[in-house]
MOPAC internal coordinates of N, CA, C and O (Angstrom, degrees):
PM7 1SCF
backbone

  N    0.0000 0     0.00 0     0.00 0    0    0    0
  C    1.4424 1     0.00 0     0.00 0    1    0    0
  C    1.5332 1   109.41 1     0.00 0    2    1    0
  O    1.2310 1   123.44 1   149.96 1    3    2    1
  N    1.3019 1   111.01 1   -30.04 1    3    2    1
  C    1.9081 1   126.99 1   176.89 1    5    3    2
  C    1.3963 1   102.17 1   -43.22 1    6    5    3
  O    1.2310 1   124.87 1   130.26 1    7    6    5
  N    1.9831 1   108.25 1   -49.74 1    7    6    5
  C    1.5185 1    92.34 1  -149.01 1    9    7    6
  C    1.5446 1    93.41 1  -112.05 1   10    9    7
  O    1.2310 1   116.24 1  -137.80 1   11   10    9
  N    1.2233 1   124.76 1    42.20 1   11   10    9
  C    1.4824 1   133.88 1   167.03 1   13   11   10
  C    1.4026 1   123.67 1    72.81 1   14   13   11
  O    1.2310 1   128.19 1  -145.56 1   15   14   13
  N    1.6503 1   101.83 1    34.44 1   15   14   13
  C    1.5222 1   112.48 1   174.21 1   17   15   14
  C    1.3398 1    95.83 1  -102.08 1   18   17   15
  O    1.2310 1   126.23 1   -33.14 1   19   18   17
  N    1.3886 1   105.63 1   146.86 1   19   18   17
  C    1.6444 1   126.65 1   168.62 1   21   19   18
  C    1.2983 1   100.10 1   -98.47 1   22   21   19
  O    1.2310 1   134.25 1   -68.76 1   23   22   21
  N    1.5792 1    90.05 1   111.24 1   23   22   21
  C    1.5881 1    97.54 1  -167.48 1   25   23   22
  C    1.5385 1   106.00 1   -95.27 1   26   25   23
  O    1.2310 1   114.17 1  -162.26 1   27   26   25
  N    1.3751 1   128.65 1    17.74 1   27   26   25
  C    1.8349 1   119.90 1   167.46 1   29   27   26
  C    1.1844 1    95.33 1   -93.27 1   30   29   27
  O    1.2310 1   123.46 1   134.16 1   31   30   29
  N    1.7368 1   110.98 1   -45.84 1   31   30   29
  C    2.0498 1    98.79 1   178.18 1   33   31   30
  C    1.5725 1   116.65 1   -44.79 1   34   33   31
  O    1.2310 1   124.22 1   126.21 1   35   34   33
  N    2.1041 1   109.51 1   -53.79 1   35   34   33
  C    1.4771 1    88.28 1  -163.83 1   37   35   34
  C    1.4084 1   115.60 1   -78.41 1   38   37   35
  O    1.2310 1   121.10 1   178.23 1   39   38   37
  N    1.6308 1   115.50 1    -1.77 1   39   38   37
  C    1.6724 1   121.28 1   176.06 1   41   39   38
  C    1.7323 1    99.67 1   -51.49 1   42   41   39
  O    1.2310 1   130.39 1   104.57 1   43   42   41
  N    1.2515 1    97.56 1   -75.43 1   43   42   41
  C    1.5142 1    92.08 1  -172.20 1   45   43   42
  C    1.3124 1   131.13 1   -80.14 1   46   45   43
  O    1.2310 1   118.92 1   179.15 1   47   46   45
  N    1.2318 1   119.66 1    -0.85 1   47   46   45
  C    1.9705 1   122.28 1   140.80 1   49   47   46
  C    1.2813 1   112.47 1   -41.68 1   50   49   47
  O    1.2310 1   126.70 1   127.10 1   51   50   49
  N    1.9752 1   104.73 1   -52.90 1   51   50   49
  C    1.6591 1    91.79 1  -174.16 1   53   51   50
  C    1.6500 1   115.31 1   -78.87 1   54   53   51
  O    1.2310 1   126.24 1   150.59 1   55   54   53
  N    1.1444 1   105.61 1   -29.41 1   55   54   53
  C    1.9356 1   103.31 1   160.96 1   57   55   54
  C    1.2857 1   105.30 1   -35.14 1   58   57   55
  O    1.2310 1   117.91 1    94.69 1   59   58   57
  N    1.3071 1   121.58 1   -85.31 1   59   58   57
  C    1.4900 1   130.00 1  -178.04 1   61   59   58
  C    1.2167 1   119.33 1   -34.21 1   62   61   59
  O    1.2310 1   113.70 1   147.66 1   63   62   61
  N    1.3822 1   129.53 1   -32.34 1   63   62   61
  C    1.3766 1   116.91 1   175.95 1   65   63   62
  C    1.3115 1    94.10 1  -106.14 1   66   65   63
  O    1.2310 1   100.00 1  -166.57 1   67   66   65
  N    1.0012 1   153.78 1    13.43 1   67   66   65
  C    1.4642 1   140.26 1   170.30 1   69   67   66
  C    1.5401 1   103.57 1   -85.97 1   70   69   67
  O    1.2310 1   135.68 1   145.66 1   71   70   69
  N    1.5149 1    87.25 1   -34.34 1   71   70   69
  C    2.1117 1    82.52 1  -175.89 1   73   71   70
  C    0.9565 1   108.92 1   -88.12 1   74   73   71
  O    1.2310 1   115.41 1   148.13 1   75   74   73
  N    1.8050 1   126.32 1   -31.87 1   75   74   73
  C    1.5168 1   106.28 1   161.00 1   77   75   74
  C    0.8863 1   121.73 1   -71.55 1   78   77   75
  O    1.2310 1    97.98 1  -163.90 1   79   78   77
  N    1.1314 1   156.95 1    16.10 1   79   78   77
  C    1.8774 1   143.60 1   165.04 1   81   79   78
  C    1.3772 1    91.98 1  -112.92 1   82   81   79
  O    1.2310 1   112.06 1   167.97 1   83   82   81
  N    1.4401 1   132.59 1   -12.03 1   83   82   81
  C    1.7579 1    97.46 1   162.92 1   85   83   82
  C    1.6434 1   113.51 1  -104.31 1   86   85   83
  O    1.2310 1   126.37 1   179.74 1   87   86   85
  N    1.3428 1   105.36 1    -0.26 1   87   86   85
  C    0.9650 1   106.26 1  -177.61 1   89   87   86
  C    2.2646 1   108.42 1   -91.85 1   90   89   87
  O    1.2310 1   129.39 1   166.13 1   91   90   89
  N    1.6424 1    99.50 1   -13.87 1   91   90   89
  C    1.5180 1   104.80 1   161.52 1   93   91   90
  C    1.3839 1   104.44 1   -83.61 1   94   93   91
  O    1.2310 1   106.49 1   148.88 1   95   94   93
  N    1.1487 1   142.71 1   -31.12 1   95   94   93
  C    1.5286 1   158.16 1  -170.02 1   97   95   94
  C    1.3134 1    97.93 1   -60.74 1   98   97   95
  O    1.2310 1   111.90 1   117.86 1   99   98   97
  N    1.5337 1   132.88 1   -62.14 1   99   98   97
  C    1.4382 1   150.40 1  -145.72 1  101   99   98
  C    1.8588 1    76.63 1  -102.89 1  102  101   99
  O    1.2310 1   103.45 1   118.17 1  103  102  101
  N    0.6462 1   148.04 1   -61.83 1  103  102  101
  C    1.9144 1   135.98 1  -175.90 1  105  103  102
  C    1.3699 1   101.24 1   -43.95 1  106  105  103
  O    1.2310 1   114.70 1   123.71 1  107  106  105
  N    1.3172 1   127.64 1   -56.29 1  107  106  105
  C    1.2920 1   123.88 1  -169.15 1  109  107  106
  C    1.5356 1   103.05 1   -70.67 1  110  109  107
  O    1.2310 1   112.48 1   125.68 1  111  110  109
  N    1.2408 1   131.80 1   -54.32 1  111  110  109
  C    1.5420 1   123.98 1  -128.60 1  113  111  110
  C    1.8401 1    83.80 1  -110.00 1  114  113  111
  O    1.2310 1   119.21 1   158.62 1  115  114  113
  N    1.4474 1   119.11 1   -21.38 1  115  114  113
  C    1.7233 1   121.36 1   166.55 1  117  115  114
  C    1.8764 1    88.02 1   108.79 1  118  117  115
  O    1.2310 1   125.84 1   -17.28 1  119  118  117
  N    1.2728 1   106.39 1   162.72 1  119  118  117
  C    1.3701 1   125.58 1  -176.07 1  121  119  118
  C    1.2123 1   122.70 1   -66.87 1  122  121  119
  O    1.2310 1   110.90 1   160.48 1  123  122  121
  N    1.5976 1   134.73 1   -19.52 1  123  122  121
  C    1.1525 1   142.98 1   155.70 1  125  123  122
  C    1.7476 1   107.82 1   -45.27 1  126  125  123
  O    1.2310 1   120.26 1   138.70 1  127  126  125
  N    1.2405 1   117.10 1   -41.30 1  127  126  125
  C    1.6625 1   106.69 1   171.13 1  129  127  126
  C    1.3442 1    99.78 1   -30.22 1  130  129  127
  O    1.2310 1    98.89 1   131.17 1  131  130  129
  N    1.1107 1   155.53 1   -48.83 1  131  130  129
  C    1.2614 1   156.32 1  -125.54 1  133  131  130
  C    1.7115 1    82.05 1   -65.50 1  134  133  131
  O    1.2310 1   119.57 1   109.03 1  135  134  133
  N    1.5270 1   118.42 1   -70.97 1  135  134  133
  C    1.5993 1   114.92 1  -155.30 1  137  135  134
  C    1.4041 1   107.99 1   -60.87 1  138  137  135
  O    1.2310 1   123.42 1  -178.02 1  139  138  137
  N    1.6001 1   111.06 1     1.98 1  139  138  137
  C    1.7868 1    78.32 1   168.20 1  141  139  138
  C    1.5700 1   102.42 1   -82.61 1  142  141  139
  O    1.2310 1   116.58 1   157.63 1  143  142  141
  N    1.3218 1   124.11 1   -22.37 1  143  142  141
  C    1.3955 1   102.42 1  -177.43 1  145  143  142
  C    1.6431 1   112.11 1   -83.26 1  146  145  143
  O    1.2310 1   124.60 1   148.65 1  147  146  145
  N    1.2748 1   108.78 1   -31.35 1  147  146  145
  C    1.6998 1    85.44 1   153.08 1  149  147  146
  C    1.1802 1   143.45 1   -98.60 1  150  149  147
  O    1.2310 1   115.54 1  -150.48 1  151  150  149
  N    1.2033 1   126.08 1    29.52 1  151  150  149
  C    1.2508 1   144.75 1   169.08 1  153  151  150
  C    1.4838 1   101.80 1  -172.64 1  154  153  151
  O    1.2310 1   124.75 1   -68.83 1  155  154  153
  N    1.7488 1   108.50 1   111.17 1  155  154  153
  C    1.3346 1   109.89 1  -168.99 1  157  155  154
  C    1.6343 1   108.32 1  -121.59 1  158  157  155
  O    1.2310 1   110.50 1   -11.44 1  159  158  157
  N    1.3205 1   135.45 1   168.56 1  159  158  157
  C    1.3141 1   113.06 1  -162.77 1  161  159  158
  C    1.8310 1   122.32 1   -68.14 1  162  161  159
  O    1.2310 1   116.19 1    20.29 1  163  162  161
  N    0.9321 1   124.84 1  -159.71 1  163  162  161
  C    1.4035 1   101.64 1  -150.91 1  165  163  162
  C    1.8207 1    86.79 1   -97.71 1  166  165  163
  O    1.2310 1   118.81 1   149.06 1  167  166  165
  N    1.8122 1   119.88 1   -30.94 1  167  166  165
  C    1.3518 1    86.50 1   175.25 1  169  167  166
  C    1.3115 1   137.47 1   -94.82 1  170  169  167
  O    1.2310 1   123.88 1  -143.05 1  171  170  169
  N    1.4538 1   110.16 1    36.95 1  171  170  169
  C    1.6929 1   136.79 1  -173.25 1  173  171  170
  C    1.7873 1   107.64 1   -61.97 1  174  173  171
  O    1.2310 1   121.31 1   -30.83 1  175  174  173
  N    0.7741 1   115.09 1   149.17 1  175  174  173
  C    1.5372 1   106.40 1  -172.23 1  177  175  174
  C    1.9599 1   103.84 1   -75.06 1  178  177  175
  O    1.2310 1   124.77 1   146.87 1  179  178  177
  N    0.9752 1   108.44 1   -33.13 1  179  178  177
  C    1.6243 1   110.38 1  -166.39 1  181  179  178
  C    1.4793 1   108.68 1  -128.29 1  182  181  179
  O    1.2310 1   107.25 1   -38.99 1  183  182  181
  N    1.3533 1   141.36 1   141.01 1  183  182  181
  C    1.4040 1   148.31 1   162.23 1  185  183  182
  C    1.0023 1   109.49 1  -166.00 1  186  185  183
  O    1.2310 1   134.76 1   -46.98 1  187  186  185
  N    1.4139 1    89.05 1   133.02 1  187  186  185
  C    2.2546 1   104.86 1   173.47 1  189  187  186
  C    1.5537 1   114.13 1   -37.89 1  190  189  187
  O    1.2310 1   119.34 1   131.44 1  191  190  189
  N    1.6925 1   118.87 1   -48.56 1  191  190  189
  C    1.3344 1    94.12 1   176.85 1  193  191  190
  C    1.9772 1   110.22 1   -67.20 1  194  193  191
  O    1.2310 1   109.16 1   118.26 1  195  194  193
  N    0.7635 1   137.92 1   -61.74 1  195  194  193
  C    1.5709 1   124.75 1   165.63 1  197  195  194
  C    1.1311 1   140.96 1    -6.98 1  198  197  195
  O    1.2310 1   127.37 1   143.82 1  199  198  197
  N    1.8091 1   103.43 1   -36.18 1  199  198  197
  C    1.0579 1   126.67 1   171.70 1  201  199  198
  C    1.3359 1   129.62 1   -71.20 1  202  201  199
  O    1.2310 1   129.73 1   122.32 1  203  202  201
  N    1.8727 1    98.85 1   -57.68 1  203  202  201
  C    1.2638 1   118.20 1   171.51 1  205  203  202
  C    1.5360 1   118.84 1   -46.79 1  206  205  203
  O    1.2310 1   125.34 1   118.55 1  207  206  205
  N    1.8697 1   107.36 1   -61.45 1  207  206  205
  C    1.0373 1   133.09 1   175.03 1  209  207  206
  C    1.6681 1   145.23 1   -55.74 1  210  209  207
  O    1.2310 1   129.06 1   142.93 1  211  210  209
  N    1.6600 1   100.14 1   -37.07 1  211  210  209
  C    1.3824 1   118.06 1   156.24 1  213  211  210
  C    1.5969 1   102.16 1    84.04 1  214  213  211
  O    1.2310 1   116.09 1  -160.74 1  215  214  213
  N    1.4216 1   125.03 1    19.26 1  215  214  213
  C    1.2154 1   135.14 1  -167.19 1  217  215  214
  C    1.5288 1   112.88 1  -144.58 1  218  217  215
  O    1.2310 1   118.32 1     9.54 1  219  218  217
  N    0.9790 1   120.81 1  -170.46 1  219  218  217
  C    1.6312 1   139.94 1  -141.99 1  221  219  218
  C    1.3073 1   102.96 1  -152.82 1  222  221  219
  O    1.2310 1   108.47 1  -128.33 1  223  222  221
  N    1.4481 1   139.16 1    51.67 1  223  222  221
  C    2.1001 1   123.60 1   175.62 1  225  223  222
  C    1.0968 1   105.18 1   -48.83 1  226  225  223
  O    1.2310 1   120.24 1   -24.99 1  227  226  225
  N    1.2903 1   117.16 1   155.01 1  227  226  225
  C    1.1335 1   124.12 1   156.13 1  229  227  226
  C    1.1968 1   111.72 1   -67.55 1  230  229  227
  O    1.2310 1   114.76 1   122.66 1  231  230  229
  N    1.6140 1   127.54 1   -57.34 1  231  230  229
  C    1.4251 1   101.48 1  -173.15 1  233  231  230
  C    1.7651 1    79.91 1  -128.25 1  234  233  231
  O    1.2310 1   135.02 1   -15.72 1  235  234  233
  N    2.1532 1    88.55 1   164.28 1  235  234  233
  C    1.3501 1   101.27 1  -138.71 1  237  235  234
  C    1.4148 1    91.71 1  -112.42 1  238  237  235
  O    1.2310 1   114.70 1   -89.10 1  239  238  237
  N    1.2637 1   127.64 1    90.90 1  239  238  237
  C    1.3757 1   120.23 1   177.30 1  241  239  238
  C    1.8756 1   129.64 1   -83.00 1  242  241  239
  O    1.2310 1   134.95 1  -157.76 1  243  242  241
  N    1.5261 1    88.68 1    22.24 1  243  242  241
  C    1.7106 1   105.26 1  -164.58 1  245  243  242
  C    1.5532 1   105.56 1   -66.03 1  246  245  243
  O    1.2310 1   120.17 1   119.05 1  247  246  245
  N    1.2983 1   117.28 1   -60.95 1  247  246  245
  C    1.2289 1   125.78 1   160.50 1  249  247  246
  C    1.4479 1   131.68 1   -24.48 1  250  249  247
  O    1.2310 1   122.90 1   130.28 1  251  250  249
  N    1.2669 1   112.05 1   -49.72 1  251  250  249
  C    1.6360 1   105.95 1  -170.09 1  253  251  250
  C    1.8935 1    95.43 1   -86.03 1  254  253  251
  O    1.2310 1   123.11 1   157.42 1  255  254  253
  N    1.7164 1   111.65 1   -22.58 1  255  254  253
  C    1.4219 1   115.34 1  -158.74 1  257  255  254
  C    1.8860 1    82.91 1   -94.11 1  258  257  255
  O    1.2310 1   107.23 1  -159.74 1  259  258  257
  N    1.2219 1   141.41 1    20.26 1  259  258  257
  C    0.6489 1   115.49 1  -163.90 1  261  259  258
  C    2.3562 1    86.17 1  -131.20 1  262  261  259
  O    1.2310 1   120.16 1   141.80 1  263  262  261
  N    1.0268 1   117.31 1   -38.20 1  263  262  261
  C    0.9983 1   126.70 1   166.34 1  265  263  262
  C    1.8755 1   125.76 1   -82.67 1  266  265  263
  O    1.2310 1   122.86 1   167.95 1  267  266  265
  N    1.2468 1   112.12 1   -12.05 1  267  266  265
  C    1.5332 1   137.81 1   155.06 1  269  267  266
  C    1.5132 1   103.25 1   -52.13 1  270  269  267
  O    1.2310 1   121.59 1   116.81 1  271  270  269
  N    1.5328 1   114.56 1   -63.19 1  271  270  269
  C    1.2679 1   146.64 1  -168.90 1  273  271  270
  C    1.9692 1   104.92 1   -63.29 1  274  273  271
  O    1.2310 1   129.30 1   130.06 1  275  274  273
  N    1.5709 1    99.67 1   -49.94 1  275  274  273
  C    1.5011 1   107.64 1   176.89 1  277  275  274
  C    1.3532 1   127.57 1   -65.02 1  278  277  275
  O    1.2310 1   127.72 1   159.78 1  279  278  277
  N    1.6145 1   102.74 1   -20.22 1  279  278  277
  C    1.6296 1   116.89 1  -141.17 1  281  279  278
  C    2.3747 1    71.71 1  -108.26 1  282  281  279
  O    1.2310 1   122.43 1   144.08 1  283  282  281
  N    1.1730 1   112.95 1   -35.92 1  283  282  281
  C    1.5893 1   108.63 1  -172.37 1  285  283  282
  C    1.5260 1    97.05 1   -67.45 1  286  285  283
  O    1.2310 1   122.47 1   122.92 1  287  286  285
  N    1.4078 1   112.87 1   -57.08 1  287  286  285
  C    1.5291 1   107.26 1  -163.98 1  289  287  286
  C    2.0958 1   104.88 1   -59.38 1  290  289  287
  O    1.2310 1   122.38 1   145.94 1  291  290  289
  N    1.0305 1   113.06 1   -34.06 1  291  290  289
  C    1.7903 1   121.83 1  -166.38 1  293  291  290
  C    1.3038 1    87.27 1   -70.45 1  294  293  291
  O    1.2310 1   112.26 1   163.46 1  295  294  293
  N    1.1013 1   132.21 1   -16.54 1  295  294  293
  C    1.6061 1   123.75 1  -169.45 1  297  295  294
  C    2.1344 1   115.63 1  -107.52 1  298  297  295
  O    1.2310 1   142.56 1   159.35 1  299  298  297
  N    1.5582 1    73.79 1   -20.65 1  299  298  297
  C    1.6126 1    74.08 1   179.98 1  301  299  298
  C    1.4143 1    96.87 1  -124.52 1  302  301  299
  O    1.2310 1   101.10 1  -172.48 1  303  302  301
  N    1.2030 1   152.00 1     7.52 1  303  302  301
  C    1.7564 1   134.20 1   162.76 1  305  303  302
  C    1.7448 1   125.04 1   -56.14 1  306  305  303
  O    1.2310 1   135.01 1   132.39 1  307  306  305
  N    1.4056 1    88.57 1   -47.61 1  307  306  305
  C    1.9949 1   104.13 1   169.59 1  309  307  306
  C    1.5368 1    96.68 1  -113.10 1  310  309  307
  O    1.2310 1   114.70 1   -83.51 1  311  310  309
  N    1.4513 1   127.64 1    96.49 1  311  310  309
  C    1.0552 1   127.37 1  -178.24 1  313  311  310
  C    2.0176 1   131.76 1   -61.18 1  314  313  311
  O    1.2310 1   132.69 1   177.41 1  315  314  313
  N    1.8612 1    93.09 1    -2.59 1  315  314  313
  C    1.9068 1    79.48 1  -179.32 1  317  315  314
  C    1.5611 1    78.54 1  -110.91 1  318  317  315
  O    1.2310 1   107.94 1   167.28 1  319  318  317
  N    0.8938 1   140.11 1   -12.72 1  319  318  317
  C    1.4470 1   135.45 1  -163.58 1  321  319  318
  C    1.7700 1   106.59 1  -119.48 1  322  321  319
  O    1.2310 1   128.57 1   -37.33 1  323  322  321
  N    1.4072 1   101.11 1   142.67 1  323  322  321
  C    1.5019 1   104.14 1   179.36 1  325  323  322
  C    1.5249 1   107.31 1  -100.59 1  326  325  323
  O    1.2310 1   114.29 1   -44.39 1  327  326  325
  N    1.5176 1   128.42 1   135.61 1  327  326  325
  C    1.6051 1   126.46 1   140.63 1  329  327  326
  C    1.3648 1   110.88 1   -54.77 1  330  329  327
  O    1.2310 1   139.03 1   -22.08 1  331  330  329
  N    1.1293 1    80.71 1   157.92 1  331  330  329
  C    1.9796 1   106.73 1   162.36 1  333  331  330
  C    1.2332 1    92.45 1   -60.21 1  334  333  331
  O    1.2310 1   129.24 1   -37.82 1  335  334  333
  N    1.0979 1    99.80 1   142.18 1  335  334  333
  C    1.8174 1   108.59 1   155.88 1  337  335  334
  C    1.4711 1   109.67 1   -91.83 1  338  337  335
  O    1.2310 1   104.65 1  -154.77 1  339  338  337
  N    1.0151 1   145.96 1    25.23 1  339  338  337
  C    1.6467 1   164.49 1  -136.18 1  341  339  338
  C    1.9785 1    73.62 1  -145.25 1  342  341  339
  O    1.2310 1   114.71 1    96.33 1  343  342  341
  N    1.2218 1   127.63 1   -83.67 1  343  342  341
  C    1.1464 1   120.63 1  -164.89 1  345  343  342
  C    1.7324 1   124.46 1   -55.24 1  346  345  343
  O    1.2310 1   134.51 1   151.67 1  347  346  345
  N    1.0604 1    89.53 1   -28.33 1  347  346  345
  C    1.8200 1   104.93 1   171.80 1  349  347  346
  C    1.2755 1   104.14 1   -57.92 1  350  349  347
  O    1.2310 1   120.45 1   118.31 1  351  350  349
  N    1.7418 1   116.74 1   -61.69 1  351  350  349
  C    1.2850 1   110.50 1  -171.84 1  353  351  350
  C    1.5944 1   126.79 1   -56.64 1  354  353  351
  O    1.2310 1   126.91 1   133.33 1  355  354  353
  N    2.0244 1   104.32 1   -46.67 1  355  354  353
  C    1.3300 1    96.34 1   156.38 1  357  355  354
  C    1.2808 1   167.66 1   -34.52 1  358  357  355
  O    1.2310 1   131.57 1   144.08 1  359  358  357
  N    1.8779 1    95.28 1   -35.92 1  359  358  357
  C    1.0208 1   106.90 1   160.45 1  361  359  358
  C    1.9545 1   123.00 1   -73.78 1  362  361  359
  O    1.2310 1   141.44 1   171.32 1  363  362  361
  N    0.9499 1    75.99 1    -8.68 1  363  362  361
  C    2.0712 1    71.12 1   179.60 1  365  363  362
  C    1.9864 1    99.24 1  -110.56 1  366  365  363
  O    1.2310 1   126.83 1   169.65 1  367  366  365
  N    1.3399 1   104.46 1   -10.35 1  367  366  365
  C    1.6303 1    97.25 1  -178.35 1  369  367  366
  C    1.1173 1   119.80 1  -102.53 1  370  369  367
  O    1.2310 1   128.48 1   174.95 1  371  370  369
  N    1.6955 1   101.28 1    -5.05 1  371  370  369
  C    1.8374 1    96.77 1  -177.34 1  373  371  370
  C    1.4063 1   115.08 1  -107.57 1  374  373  371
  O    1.2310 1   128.32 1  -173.45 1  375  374  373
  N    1.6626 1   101.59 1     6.55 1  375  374  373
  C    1.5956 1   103.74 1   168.80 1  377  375  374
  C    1.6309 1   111.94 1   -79.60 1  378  377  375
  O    1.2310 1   134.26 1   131.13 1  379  378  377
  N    1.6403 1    90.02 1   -48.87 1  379  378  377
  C    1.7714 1    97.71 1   175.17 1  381  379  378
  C    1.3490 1   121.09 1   -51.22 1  382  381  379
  O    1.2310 1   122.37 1   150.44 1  383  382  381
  N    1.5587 1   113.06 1   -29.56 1  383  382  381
  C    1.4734 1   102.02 1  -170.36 1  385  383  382
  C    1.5608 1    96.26 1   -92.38 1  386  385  383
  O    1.2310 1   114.63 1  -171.37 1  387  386  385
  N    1.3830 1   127.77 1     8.63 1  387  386  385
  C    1.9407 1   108.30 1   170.54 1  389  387  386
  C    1.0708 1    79.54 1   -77.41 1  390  389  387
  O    1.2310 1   113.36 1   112.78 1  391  390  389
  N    1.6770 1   130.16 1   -67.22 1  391  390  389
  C    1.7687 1   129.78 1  -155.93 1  393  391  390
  C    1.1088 1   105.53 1   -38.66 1  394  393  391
  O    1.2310 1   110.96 1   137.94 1  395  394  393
  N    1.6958 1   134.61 1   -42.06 1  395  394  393
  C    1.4119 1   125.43 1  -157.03 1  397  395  394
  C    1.7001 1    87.28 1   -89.99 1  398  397  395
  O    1.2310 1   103.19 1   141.43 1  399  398  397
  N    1.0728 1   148.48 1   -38.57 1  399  398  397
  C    1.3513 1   139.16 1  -175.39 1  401  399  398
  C    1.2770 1    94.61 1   -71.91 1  402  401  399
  O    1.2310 1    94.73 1   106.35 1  403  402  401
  N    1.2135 1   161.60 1   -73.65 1  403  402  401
  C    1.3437 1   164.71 1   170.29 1  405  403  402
  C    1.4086 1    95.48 1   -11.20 1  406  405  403
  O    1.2310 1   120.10 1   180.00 1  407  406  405

């Protein structure tokens, strides 16, 4: 604000492009990207289990227990019909990523 930026405009410019480039990111690479942001590899600086947990595993089984978990619920919410599991993840990755932009 010192050096004569209006800092609510460039706040939400960088919102806006943060969600469009992960939101072009997640088009290309498919909606499962989602678990790297909630479960990111183990030497990532930040992840929900880390968070939750307050620790360091050695090895990081969040990921597969975390899409195991996505792939059960997409299969049993509308029971004759399956979701994407792309949508499962979203729903738990696109809350985390306002918090992490926040």
């Amino acid at each position: 604000m010192h050096l004569g930026v209006d800092v609510r405009r460039v706040r939400l410019v960088v919102y806006i492009a943060a969600s469009i480039l992960t939101g072009l990111a997640v088009s290309v690479s498919g909606a499962i990207g989602y678990v790297g942001l909630l479960v990111p590899p183990r030497d990532a600086f930040c992840s929900l289990a880390r968070t939750i947990a307050r620790c360091c595993p050695r090895r990081h089984w969040g990921g597969a227990i975390a899409l195991v978990l996505a792939d059960t619920l997409a299969r049993t919410v509308v029971a004759p019909s399956e979701l994407p599991v792309g949508a499962m993840t979203a729903l738990a990755g696109a809350p985390l990523f306002i918090y992490l932009l926040r």
